[in-house]
N, C-alpha and C positions, 0 to 999 in steps of 0.2 A: 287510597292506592289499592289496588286489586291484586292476587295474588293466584298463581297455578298451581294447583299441588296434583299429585301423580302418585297412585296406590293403585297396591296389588292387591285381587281376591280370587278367593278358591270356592266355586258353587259347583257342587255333585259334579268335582272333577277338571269342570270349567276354568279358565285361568281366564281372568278378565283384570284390564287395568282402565280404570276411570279419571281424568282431569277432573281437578274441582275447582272453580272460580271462587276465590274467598275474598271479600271486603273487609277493612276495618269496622264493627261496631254491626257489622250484618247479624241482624236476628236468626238468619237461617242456618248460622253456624255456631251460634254462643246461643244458649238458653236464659242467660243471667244468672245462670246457681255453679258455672267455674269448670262444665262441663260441657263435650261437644252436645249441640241439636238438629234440626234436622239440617241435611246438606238439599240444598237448593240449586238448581243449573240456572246458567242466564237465561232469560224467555226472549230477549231481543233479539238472541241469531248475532251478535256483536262477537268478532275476534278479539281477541285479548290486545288489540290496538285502537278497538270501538269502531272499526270500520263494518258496514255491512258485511256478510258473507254470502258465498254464492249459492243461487237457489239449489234445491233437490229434489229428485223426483219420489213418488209417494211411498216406492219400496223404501230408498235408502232413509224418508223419513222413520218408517216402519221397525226399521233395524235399528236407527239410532235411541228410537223412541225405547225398544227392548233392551238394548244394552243400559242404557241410561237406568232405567228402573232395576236393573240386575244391582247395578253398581251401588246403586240407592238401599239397595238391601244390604250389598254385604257392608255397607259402611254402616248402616244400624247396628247391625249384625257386631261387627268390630268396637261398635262404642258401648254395645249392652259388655261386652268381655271386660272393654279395657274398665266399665265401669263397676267389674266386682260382678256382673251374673254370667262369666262362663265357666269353664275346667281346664285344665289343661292336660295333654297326655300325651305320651312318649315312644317312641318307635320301639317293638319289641322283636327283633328281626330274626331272635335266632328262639325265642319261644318259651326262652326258662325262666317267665315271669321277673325280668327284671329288665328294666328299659335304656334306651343309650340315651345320653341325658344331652348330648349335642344334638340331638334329634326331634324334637318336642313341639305342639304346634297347641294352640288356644282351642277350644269349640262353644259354642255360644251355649247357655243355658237351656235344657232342654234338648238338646241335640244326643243323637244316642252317639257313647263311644265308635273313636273309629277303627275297625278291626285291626289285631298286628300291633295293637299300641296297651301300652299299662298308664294308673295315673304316674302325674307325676313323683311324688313321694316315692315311687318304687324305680325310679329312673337314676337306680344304682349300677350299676352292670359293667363290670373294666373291660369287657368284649362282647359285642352282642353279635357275634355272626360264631360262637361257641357256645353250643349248651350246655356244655359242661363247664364254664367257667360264671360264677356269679357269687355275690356276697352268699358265706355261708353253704357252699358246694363242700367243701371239707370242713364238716363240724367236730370232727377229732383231732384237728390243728387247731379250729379258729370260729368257733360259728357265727361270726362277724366275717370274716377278711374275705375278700374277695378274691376266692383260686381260682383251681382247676381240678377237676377230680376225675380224671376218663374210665380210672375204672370202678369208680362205684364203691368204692371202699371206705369211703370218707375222710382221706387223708391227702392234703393236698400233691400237686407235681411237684419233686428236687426240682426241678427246670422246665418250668412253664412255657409253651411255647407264645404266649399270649403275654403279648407285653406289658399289659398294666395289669398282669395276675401275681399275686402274691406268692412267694417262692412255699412248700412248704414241705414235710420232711417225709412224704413217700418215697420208698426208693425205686418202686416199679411200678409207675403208676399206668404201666398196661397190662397189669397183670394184679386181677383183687386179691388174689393168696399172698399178695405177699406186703406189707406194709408194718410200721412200728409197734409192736407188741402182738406177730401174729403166731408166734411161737413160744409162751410164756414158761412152757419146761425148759427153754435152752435159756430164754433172756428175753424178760420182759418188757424188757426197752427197745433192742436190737431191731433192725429192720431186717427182714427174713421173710420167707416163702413157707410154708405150711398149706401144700397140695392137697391133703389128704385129711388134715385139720383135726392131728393127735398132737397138737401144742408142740411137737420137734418139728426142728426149724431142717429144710430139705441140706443136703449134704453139699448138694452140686446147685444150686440156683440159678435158674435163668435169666435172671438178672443182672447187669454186671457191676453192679452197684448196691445185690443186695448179699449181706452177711450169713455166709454160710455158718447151718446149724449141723447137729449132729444126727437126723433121722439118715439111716443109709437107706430107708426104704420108703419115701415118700410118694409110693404109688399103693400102697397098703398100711391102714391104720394098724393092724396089729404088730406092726413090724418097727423098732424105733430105737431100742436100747443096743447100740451097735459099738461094736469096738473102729479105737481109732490106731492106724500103723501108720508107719511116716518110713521112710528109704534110711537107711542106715548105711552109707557109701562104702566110709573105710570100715567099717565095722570093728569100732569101737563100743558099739552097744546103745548108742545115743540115736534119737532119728533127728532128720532133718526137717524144720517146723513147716519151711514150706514146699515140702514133698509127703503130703498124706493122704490117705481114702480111709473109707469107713468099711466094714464088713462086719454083715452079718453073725449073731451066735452061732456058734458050731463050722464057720464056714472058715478056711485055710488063706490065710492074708498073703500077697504077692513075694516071692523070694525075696530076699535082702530087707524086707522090713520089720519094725521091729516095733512094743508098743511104749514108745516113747516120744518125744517131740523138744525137747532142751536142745539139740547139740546147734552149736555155734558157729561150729567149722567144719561140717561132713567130708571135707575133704583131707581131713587129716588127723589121724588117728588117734595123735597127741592132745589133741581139742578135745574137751568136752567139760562137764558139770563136774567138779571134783578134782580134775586132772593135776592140781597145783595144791595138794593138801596142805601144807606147810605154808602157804598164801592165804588161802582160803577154799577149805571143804566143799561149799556148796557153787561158790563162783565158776561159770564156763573159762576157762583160760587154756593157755597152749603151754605145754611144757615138752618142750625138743629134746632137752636133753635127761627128761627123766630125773629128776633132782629134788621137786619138789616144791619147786619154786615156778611163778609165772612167766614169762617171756614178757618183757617189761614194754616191747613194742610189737604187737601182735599184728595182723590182718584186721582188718574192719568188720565190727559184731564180738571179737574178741575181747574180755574183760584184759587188761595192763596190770599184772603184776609184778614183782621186784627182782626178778634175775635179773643181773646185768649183763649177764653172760651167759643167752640156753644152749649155747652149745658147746659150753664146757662146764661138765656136770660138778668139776671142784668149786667151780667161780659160784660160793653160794652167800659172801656176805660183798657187799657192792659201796664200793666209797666212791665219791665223787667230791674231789677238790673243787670248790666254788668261790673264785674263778678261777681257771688253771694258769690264766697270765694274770701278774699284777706287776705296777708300775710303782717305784719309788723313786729318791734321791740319798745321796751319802747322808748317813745321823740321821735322816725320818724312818720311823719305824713302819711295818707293813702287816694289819690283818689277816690272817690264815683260816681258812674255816674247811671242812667237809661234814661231806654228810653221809650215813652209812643205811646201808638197808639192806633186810634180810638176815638169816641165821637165828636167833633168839630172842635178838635186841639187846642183848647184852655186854653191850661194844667196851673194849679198852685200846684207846690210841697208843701209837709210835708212832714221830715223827725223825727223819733224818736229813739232813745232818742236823745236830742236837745244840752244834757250838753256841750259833747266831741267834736262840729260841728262848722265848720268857719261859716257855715246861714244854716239854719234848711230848707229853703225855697226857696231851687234852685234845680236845678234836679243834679247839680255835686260840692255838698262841699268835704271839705276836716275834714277828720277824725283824732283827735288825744285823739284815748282810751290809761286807764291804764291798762285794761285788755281786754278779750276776750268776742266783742260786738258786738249783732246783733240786725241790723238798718232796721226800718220797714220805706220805703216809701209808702206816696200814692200819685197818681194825677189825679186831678180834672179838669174835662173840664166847660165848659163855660155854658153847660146846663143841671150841677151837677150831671155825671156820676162819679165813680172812680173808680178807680182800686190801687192793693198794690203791692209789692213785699219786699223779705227782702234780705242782704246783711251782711255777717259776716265778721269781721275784726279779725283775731289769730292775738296777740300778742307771738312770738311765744318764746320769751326768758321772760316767767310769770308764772307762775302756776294759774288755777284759783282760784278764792278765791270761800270757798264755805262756809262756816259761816263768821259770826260776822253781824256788823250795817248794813255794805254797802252789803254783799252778797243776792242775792234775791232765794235761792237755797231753795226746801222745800219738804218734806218729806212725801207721802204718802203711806198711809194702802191700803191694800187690803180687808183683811177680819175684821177690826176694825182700832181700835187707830194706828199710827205707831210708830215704832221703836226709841227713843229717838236718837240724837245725844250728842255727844261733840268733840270741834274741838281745835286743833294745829295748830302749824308753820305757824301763821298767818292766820290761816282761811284756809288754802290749805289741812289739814290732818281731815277727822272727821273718828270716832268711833260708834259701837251704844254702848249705856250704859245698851240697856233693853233686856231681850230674849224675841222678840214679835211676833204676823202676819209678811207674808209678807209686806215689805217696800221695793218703792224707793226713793231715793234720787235725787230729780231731778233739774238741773240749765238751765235756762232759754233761752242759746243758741241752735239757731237753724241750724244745722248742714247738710253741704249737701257737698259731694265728700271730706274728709276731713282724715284727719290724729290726731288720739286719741291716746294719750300715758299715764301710768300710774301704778300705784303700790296696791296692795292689797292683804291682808291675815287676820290670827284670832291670836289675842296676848293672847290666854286663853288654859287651859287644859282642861275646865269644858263642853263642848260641840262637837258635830262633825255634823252639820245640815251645811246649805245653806248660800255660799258667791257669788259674781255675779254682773254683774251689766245690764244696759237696755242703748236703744240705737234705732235709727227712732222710736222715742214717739210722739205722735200725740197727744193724752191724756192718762189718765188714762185707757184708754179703749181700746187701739191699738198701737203696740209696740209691739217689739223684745226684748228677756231676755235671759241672758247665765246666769245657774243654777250650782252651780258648789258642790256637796254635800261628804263630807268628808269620810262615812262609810253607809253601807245598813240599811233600819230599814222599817220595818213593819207599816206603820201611813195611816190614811185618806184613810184605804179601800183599799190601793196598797202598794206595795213594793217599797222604795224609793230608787235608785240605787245609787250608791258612783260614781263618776264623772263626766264630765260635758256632760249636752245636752242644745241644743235651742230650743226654741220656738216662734212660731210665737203668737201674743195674737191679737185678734178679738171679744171682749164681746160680746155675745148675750143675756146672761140672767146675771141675779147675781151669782156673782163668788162664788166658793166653795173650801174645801182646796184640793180637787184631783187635781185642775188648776194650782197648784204651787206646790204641793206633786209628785206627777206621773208623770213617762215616757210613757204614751198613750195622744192620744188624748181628749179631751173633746169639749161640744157645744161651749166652749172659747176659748180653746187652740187647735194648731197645731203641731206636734213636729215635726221638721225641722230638727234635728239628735239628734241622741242618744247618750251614752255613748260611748254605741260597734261601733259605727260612730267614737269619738273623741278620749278620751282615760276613763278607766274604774280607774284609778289612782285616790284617794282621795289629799285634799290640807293636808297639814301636819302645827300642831301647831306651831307658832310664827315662821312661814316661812315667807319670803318674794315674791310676785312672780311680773315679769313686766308683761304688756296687752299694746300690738299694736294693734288699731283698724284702718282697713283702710276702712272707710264707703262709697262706691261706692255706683249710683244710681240702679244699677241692682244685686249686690251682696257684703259680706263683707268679707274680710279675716283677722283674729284672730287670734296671737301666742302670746303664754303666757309662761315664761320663770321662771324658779327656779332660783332667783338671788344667793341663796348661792352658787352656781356651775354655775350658767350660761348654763345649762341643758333646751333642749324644752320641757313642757309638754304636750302641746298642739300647732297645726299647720295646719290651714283646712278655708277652704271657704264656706260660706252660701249662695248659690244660687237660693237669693229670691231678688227681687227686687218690692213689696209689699206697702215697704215704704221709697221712695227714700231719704228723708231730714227726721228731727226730732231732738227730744232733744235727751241729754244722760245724762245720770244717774246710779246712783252705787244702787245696790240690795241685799238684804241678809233676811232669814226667819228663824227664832228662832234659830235664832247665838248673842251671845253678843259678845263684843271683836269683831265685824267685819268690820276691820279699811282699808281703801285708800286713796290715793293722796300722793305726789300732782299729778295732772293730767294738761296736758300741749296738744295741740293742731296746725294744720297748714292745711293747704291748700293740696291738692291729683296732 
């Protein structure tokens, strides 16, 4: 069988490709020692199907006769290589003696190198169209690795633009003054600019990536021991680190600055290094109020020290009940813990009330109330500072009690006398008895993220005014009330709308009846939603309705349900957070018959 094969060759330039006729066992292709020998054409003029071929005249023999011998050479040519006598060598295109190794061509023994090219062994080069990138271009990174060095420094490029260059730690690598250790008085590590080449690293560098040193005169070597000023704002005497320049010996540094560089907060007066000596001397903190103590939640860069209160200069020892709600049942006892900070450290607790407590005068007794009790600690340092916090314990399978001997629940007017009570099912139910001013009903827990549950309606036909109750009371004077009024009516200069709105309450002056009458605001009142906000629906006589309050520190939401159907009539969130803790209390304004509880309590 006969066989066509088809090779390429390159002669001074020439690209010639040659067919070659090979037979099995043909001497003119195997020499018999495993290696090609000479290539031989067919002499009979036979196509590769053995048919004659057509004649040609004596030129085109002439030309074929010349190619044919070309072909015949370079295929020698190719076999003396592939047999061990040629060299091989590598495109060097951009000059810096290191060749692209995907680029490489064979030349036969004897042959002189072909210009533009290196041997192969040096056909290392991660970019050959850069001469400044090759193995060993930065021998103060790497005198192996293959960078980029543009400026002659011998340190490679942060960020090579040549993609198979190795990253390496110049920081200006177009600019030689400046590379890793060119300022070895400021830092002999640092990457910095040293213009002028007195070992200080330039003030201002050109670079934006290279590390300012302290020479302020890096266009003159004798010039380098310079003072540094930084902007001192509020002018507390502190600068700001990063507002500085350098200046000259003998020369007048810019208004307002000053030769320091600590301050943490230039923009306030009470910041700086030292500011909280009773904290810590040396620490940058903000102290507001002059005390001594840190500002326990600062601005950002500010050091957190133990005031818990900088802007009241008494508050200097800080308790914090942990957690301020806790959850029991009747007979389980309840954990109490706080913790104090600030003053001296040398804390002595009181707890109140003392009754229900394993020792009144430890910072963690053990609580075992009947009901639902909130424990005021305080403690005292050594050079009679205090501080307080409080801590409520739900009992949560109890109703509270809200009359009789032991309840301490008490009932006040607004615009006069209040509202009489009388009380049931053990103190847990009261009523009012009288049609009077506004009244609340208030019990003396102090409530903070908590869960309020409870009952209330009007057991009479004789009236259709205001049921309701309040909730974060602070005092008489500030506090939250849901107003919940039965039917419209004409009173106190406005129109009183038939169902419920909130209100925020803020006294400023003496209250009047629009504060508690009307849906607008007043110099006391803020109304928080309206009617056409919640629902415009009256309570209906000798209904019953439930109230879940769930009293968060930034908002509360309130559903109040028609227990005869189990129907919602209200369902909505008040998003005020005004008054995050407080008491709660039941409310109602020239309503008799207007009865709740029991009212029951837990932890959020």
């Amino acid at each position: 069988m006969q066989h066509l094969t088809t090779r390429s060759f390159q002669i001074h330039g020439l690209a010639l490709t040659a067919t070659l006729l090979s037979a099995c066992g043909d001497p003119c292709l195997d020499d018999g020692r495993g290696k090609p020998g000479a290539v031989c054409l067919a002499d009979d003029g036979a196509n590769e199907s053995g048919s004659e071929g057509p004649e040609t005249g004596e030129a085109e023999a002439e030309v074929g006769g010349e190619a044919e011998a070309e072909a015949e050479a370079e295929a020698e040519a190719e076999a003396e290589a592939e047999a061990g006598g040629g060299q091989t060598f590598c495109t060097d295109a951009d000059g810096d003696g290191f060749g692209d190794p995907d680029d490489c061509q064979t030349i036969p023994e004897g042959e002189p190198q072909p210009p533009g090219t290196v041997p192969e062994d040096q056909a290392t080069d991660c970019d050959d169209n850069d001469p400044n990138t090759y193995p060993g271009a930065a021998p103060n990174d790497d005198p192996e690795a293959c960078m980029t060095d543009a400026d002659g420094d011998g340190w490679g490029d942060d960020n090579p633009s040549s993609p198979g260059a190795v990253p390496g730690t110049d920081c200006d690598d177009n600019n030689s003054a400046a590379f890793p250790g060119a300022a070895p008085n400021d830092d002999p590590d640092a990457c910095m600019e040293d213009k002028d080449g007195d070992g200080y690293g330039d003030s201002t560098p050109s670079g934006p990536n290279t590390t300012p040193g302290t020479d302020c005169d890096d266009n003159d070597i004798t010039i380098f021991a310079c003072e540094v000023w930084c902007l001192d704002a509020d002018g507390d005497g502190f600068g700001d680190p990063l507002m500085c320049t350098s200046v000259p010996p003998g020369q007048e540094p810019p208004d307002g600055y000053v030769q320091d560089d600590t301050d943490c907060l230039d923009s306030d007066a009470n910041a700086y290094p030292g500011a909280a000596e009773l904290d810590d001397p040396e620490a940058c903190m903000l102290d507001a109020d002059n005390d001594g103590w840190g500002d326990s939640d600062p601005p950002a860069g500010v050091v957190a020290g133990r005031d818990c209160n900088d802007s009241d200069a008494s508050a200097v020892v800080c308790v914090d009940a942990i957690p301020a709600c806790v959850d029991t049942t009747f007979g389980v006892d309840a954990q109490l813990m706080t913790f104090a900070t600030g003053g001296d450290g040398n804390y002595t607790y009181a707890w109140t009330p003392v009754e229900s407590l394993s020792d009144p005068l430890i910072a963690d007794p053990i609580a075992s109330p009947e009901n639902v009790t909130t424990y005021t600690v305080t403690a005292t340092d050594g050079l009679g500072n205090s501080g307080s916090d409080d801590v409520t314990v739900h009992v949560t399978d109890r109703s509270w009690v809200l009359g009789g001997p032991d309840a301490e629940c008490e009932a006040v007017g607004f615009l006069g006398a209040p509202a009489d009570h009388s009380f049931s099912q053990n103190g847990t139910v009261t009523c009012t008895t009288t049609n009077s001013n506004p009244t609340a009903f208030i019990c003396p827990i102090v409530h903070e993220q908590v869960k309020i549950t409870g009952t209330m309606g009007v057991q009479t036909n004789s009236d259709d005014d205001i049921i309701g109750f309040v909730w974060g009371w602070q005092s008489s004077d500030q506090f939250y009330m849901l107003s919940w009024k039965q039917a419209p009516q004409n009173w106190f200069g406005c129109l009183g709308e038939a169902g419920i709105m909130v209100k925020r309450v803020d006294r400023q002056q003496a209250f009047v009846g629009a504060d508690f009458a009307c849906g607008t605001d007043t110099p006391n009142v803020t109304v928080l939603l309206s009617p056409s906000d919640i629902t415009t629906q009256g309570w209906i006589n000798f209904r019953e309705y439930g109230v879940v309050v769930l009293y968060d520190q930034t908002q509360t939401a309130i559903t109040i349900t028609d227990l005869s159907d189990d129907s919602i009539v209200a369902d909505f969130v008040v998003e005020d957070g005004t008054y995050p803790s407080g008491k709660f209390g039941t409310y109602d304004f020239s309503q008799i018959n207007a009865c709740n509880g029991p009212w029951q309590s837990s932890c959020l």
